[in-house]
N, C-alpha and C positions, 0 to 999 in steps of 0.2 A: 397438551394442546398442539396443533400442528399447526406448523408455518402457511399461510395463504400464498396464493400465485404474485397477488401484489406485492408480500410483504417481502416476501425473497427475490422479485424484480429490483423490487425499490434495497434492497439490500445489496445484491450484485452488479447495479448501475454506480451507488456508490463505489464500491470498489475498483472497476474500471474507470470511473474518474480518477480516481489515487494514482491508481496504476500511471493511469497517461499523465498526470501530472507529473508523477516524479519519474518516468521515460523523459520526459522534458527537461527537467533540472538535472540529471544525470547526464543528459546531453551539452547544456549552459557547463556545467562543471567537467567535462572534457576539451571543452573547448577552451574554458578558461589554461585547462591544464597544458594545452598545445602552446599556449601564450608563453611556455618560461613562467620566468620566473616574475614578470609583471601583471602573470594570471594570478598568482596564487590569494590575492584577498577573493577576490571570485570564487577560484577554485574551492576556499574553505566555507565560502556563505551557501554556495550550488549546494556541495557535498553533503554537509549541516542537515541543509531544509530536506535534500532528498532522505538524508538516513529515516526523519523524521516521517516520513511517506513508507520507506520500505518497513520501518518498525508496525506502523499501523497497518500495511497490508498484512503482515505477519500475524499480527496479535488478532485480527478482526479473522483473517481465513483461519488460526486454528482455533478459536473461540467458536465460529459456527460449528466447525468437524467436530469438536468438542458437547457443543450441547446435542447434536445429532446422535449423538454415541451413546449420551446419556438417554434423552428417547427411546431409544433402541431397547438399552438395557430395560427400562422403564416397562414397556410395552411385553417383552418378553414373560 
């Protein structure tokens, strides 16, 4: 079955939220990290929540490359 215009809209608008979100928390966690050493509970809460963004950009972009491939193969 092939993906819809919407559904891969609505799929890559997700992602660009992610994205800008943890650009933001990556930023909160540099800044904390300029602070010394009075940033660092900052620094570890920023860091944390972004890893947790960048794992999910990860996992969700090779997941679709992933089923894509399989398609592929499929259709062949």
């Amino acid at each position: 079955m092939r993906e819809s215009t919407a559904q891969r809209i609505t799929r890559y608008v997700g992602l660009v939220f992610v994205a800008t979100v943890t650009v933001g928390l990556l930023a909160f966690a540099f800044g904390q990290a300029a602070r010394g050493v009075a940033g660092v509970p900052g620094l570890v809460v920023y860091a944390f929540a972004a890893g947790f963004g960048l794992e999910f950009m990860g996992a969700a972009w090779t997941g679709g490359w992933r089923q894509r491939q399989a398609r592929r193969q499929l259709q062949s």
